[in-house]
N, C-alpha and C positions, 0 to 999 in steps of 0.2 A: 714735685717734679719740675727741672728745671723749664723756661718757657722753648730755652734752644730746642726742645726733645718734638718740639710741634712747628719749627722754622718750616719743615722740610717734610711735604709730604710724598707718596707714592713711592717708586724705586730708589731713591735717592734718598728716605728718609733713613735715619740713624737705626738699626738692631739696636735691641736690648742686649744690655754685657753682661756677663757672668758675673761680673761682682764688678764695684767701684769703688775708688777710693781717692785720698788726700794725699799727695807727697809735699814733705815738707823741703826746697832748695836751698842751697848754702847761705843764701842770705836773709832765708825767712819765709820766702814769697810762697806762698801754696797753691798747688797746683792740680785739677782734677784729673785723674787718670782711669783708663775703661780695660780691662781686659774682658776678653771675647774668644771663644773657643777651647777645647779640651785640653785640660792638663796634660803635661810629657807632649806635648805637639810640636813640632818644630817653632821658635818662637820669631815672631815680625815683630817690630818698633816701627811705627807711623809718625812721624813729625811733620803736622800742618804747615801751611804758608801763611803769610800777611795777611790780617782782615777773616782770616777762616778759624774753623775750628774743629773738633772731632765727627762733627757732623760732613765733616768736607769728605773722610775715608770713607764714605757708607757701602757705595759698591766695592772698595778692595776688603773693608772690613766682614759683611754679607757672604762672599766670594771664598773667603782665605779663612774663616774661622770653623771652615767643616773638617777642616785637616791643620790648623796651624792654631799656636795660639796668638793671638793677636793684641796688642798694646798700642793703643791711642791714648794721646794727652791732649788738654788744652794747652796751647802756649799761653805764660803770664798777659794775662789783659784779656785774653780771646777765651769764647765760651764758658765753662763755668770754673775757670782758673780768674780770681780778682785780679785788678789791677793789681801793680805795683809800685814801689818806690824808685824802682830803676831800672832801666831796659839799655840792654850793651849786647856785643855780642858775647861778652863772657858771661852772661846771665842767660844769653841761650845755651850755653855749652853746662853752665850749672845744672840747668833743668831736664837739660838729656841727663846727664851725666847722673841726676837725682831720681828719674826715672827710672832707668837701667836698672842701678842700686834697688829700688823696691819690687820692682816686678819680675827681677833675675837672679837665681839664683849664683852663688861664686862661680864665676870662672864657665857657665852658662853661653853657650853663643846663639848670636840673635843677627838676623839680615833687618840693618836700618835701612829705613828708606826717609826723604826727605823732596817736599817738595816747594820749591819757592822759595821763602825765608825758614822753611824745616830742612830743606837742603843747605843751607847758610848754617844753620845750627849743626849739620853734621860734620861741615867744613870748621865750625868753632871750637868743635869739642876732638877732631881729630888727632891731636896731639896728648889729651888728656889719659892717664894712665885706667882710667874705668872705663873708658869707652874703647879704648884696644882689649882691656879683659875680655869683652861683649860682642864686639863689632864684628862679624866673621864674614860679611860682605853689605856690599851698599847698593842703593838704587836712587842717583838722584834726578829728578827730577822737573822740568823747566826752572832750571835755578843757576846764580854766576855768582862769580868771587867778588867783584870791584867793578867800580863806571859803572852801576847801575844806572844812574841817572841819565848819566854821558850816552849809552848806548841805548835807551829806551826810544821806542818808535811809538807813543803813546800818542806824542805831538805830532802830525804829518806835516814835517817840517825838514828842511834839508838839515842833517846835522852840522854843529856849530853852537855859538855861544847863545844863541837866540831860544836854542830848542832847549838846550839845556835850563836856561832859567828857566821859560814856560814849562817844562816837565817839572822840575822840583818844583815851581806853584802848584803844578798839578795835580800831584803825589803828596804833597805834604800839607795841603789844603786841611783847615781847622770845621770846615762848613761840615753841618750833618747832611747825610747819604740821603733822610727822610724816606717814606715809602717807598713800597716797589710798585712804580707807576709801571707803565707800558715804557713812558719813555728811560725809564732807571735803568730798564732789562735793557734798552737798546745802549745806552749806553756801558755799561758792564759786558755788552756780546762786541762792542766795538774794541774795545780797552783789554777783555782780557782773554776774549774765544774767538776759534775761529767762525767764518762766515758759514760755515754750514752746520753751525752747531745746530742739536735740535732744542725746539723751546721748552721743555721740560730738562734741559740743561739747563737752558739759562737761569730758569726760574730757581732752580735749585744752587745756584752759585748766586744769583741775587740774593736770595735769602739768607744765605748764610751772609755773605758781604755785609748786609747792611745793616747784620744782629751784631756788628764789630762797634763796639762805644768810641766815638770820636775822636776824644780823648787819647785812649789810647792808640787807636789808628796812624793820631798826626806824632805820636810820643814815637813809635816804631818806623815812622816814615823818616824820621832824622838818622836813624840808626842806621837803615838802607841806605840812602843817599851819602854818609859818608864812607862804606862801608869799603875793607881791605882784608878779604880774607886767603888773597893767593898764596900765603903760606902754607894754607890748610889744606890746599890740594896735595901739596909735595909731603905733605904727613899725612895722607888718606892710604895707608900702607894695608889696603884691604882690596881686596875686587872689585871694581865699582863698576857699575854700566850707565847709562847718563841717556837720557830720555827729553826731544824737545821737539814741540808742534814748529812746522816751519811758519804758522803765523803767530807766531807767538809777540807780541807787540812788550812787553813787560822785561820779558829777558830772551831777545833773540837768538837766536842761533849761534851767534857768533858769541856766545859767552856758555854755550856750552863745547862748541868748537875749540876750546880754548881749554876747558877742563878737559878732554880728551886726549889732548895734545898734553899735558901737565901732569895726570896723573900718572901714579908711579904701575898701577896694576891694573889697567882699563880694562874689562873685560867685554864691549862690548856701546855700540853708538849708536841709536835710534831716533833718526828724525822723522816726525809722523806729517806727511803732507797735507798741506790746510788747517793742521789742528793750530789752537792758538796756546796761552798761558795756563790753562785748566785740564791739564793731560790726563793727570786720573779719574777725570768727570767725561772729559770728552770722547778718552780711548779706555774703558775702567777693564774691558778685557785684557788689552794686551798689558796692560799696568799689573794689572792682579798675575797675569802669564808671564809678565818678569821678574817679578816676586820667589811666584813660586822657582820660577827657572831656577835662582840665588840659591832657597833652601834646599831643594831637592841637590843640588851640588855640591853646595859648602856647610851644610848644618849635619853635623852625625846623625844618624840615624838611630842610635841606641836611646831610648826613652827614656831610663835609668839618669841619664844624663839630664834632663831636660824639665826636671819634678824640682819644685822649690818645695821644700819643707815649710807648709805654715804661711804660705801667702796668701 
């Protein structure tokens, strides 16, 4: 068993899944994937953010597998997906895209959801022809297309050329996270939650954070920091509703203000007061209550529908 399955104790630790398995993506890289909850259920796709892993869903996963079926992955490098040889964002859009493909059946629809750099990946694979088979509404989640760096409040620093360098040191920094001190958590409640998180949040996004290998950490941080996916929003030709704490220091407001304004089918704009970067930890109610909102909506209800033969 893997060591992530003990990162995270008490409410926040990971369910056990109905079965696991190995997806193999377009270019090799393999990837761990958890389905959770009853066959013929209406179906969810979970895609983590940066430095997290499967264990980051555990209240929407908990929440959502009494009536839905549910699909978490690790993204390549994070949890118990290995490293790999290359990290782009076409190798996010692979790895949905290779997901999808195993855990759905043809022509199947499924409410993605994405938070962070899983939201970047939904924006990646937008355009892609098996992700419109699939995709029958979205939900993203503290996440932006471009300027990440530019726009990050990480540094309290007037914006300018000064913030920006000191952020991309900041962010793409090669040094290990090392333990969860007292001071790790405060740092991590500074950087990516809001001030009234509670401490068995934090603890539980520490943990997951700092089980992220270095390595690949500072490999995925190049990737963000030059990152340009504003085409992807104009090819999100599905419902999408866009979800973001107004303290969000990582990707503020205004980079979901912007997805709003972009996409083709918005269904819907929520900015959560005080919350920061960690919305489906902070608020896992109302996250898992906009999930459902999506299926109960856009996903047929005929079950028939919704049975993979043999998965």
């Amino acid at each position: 068993m893997s060591r992530l399955l003990h990162v995270v104790s008490g409410p926040y630790a990971p369910p056990v899944p109905v079965r696991e398995s190995t997806v193999t993506s377009a270019d090799g890289s393999r990837l761990h994937v958890e389905v959770h909850g009853p066959e013929g259920a209406p179906a969810v796709v979970l895609a983590h953010g940066w430095c997290c892993s499967t264990a980051f869903w555990a209240a929407q996963t908990r929440d959502l597998a009494v009536d839905h079926r549910v699909v978490v992955y690790d993204q390549r490098g994070h949890g118990r997906s290995p490293a790999a040889v290359s990290y782009s964002t076409d190798a996010l859009a692979d790895d949905l895209e290779a997901v999808l493909e195993a855990t759905l059946a043809p022509g199947e629809k499924a409410v993605v959801v994405g938070h962070s750099m899983g939201g970047m990946t939904v924006l990646a694979a937008a355009g892609r022809a098996r992700f419109r088979e699939h995709a029958v509404a979205v939900l993203l989640c503290s996440t932006g297309s471009s300027r990440l760096v530019d726009e990050s409040l990480v540094v309290p620093m007037r914006a300018g050329r000064t913030r920006t360098r000191l952020t991309r040191k900041v962010l793409g920094t090669r040094a290990p996270l090392g333990p969860v001190t007292p001071a790790a958590r405060r740092i991590l409640k500074y950087a990516t939650m809001g001030p009234g998180s509670a401490p068995h949040m934090v603890e539980a996004c520490a943990r997951i954070v700092h089980a992220c290998p270095r390595t690949v950490r500072h490999a995925w941080s190049q990737v963000l920091d030059s990152l340009d996916l504003d085409h992807g929003i104009r090819e999100l030709a599905v419902p999408t509703a866009v979800v973001v704490g107004t303290a969000d220091r990582m990707t503020p407001p205004v980079h979901a203000r912007a997805l709003v304004a972009a996409l083709p089918q918005c269904v819907g704009s929520t900015e959560l007061t005080g919350l920061g970067h960690m919305t489906p930890v902070e608020a896992p109610e109302l996250v898992s209550g906009k999930i459902r909102e999506l299926a109960a909506t856009y996903i047929e209800s005929d079950p028939s529908d919704q049975i993979k033969e043999g998965a």
